[in-house]
C-alpha positions in Angstrom: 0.0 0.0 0.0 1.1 3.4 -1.0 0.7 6.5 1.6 1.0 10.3 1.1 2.9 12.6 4.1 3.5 16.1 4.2 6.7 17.4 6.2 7.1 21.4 7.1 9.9 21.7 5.4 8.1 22.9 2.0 12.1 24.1 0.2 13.0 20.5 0.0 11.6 17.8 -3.1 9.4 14.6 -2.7 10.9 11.9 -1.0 9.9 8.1 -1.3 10.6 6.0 1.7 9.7 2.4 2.8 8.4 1.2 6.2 8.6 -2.6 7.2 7.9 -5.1 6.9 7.7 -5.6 10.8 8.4 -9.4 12.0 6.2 -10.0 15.4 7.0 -13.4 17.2 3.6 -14.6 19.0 3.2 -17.3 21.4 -0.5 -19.4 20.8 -2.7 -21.9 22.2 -4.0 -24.2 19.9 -6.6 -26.5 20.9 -7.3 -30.2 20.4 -10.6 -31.2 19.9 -10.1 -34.5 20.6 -9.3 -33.6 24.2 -12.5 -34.2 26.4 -14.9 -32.2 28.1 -13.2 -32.5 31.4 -9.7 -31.7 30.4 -11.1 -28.6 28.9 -12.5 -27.3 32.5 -9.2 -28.2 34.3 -7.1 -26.7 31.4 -9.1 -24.6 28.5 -5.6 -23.8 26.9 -4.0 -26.0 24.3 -0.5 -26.9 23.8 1.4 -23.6 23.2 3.2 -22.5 19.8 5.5 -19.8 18.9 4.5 -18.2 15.5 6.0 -15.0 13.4 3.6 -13.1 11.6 5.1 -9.6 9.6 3.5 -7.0 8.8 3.3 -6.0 5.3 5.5 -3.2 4.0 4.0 0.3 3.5 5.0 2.7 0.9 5.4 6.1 2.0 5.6 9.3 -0.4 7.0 12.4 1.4 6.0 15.7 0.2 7.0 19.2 0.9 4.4 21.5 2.5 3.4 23.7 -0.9 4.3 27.5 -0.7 1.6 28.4 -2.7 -1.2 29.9 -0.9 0.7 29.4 2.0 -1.1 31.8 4.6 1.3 34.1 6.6 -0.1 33.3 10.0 0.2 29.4 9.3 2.3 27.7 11.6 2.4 24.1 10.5 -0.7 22.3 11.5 -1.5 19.3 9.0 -5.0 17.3 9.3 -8.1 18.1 9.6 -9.9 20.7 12.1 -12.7 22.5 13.6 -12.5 26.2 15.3 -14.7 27.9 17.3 -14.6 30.8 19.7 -16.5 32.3 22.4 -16.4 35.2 24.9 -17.6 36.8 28.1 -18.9 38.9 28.9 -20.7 40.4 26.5 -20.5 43.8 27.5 -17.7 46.2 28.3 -15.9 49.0 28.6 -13.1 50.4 26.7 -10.2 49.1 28.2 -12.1 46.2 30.3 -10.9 42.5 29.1 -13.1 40.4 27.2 -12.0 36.7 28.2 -12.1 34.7 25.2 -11.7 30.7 24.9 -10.6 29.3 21.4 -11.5 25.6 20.6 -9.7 23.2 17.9 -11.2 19.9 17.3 -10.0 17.4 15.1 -7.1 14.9 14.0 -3.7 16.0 13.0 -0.2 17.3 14.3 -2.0 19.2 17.4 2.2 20.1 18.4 2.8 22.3 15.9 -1.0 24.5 16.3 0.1 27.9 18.0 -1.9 30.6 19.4 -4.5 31.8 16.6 -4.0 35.6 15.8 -6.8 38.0 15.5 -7.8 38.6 11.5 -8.2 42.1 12.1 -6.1 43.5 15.4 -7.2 46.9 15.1 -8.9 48.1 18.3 -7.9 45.0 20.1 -5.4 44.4 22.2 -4.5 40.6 22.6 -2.6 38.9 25.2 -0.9 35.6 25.8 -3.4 32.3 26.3 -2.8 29.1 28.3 -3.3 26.3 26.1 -4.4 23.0 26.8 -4.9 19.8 25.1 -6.7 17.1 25.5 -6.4 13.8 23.4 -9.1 11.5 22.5 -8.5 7.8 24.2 -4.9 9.1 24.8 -4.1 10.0 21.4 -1.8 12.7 20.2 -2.9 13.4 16.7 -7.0 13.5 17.7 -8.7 15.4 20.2 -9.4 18.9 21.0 -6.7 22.3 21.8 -7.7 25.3 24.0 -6.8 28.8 24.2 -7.8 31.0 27.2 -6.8 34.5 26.6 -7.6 38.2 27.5 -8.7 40.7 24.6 -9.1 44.1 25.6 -11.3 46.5 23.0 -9.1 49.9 22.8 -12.3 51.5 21.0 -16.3 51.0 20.5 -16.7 47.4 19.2 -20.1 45.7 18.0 -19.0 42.2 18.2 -16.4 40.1 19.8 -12.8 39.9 18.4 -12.8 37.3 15.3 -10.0 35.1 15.2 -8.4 33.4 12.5 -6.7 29.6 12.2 -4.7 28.2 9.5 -3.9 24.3 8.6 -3.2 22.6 5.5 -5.5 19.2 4.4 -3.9 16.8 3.2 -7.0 15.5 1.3 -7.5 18.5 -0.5 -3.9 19.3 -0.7 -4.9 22.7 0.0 -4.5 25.5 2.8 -7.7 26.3 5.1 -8.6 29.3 7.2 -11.3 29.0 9.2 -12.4 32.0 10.9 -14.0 32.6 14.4 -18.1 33.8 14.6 -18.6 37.5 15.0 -20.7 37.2 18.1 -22.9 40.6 19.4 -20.3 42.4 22.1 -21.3 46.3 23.3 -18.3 48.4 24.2 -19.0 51.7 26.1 -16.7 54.1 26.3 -14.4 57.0 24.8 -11.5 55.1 22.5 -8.2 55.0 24.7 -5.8 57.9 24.1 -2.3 56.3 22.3 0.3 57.4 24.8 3.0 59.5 23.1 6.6 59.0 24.5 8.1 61.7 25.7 11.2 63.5 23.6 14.1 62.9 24.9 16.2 65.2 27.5 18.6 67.2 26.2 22.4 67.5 27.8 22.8 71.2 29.0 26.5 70.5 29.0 28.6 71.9 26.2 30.4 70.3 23.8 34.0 70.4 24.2 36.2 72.9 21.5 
């Protein structure tokens, strides 16, 4: 069987590589069904047998993450994913944190998913988030990644900051951004004033002749 992989490192050409096959040595009971009903309640288990089964082998094609359509916030997730995003509360004032908590569901390469940025930042000031992740049954490549993050409106907003998350689908071979729902948010207040540094002091000392 032939399988298709994508590796981050999209300047490098397609690979071909081989896994297997994979020896296993088993040990097995086989029964006799000559033996009779008795010997079968004092021992159920046959004489043992040591067998080696293998594993077929599995081609593998390696191929170079595309740089085509590449998005620029993409940070290497491959697989396929739901995003969603809610916040609270949903009213505020200028400068008061909206606490926001960003969901990705799915299977894939959940180590390489980073913080989703805002698709439009202006009027927003974003903070860092504590992540979690939890995997289904254990798993590492399916299950669900959290963000919990503070967003603070610097002016009058109507809904709540729309974030945006980039993966590529191996299926499609194609990039995908899927983008947080507008939900209703009121902001009161006047816009916050941008702080202007002040100039710098000048020496009152003269220059030396």
């Amino acid at each position: 069987r032939r399988h298709t992989r994508y590796w981050r490192d999209w300047s490098s050409d397609v690979c071909s590589s081989d896994l297997g096959p994979v020896p296993a040595n088993l040990v097995v009971s086989k029964q006799d069904r000559t033996r009779r009903a008795f010997d079968f309640m004092v021992n159920p288990f046959g004489p043992q047998q040591e067998l080696t089964v293998t594993a077929p082998e599995i081609e593998l094609d390696v191929k170079p993450l595309p740089v085509a359509g590449r998005p620029k916030d993409f940070s290497g997730a491959v697989g396929k994913f739901e995003f969603s995003a809610t916040g609270t509360p949903p009213r505020v004032k200028v400068g008061e944190p909206v606490s926001m908590r960003l969901v990705i569901s799915g299977s894939g390469n959940f180590d390489r998913i980073g913080q989703p940025p805002l698709a439009e930042p202006d009027g927003w000031t974003m903070y860092s988030a504590k992540e979690d992740f939890s995997g289904h049954e254990g798993a590492a490549t399916e299950g669900t990644k959290t963000f919990e993050l503070p967003v603070t409106p610097t002016v009058a907003k109507t809904t709540m900051p729309v974030f945006a998350f980039s993966y590529f689908d191996p299926e499609s071979e194609k990039y995908e951004t899927l983008l947080s729902a507008p939900a209703p948010l009121t902001v009161e207040g006047a816009p916050v004033a941008a702080v202007t540094p002040a100039p710098a002091a000048q020496s009152s000392t003269a220059p030396k002749q």
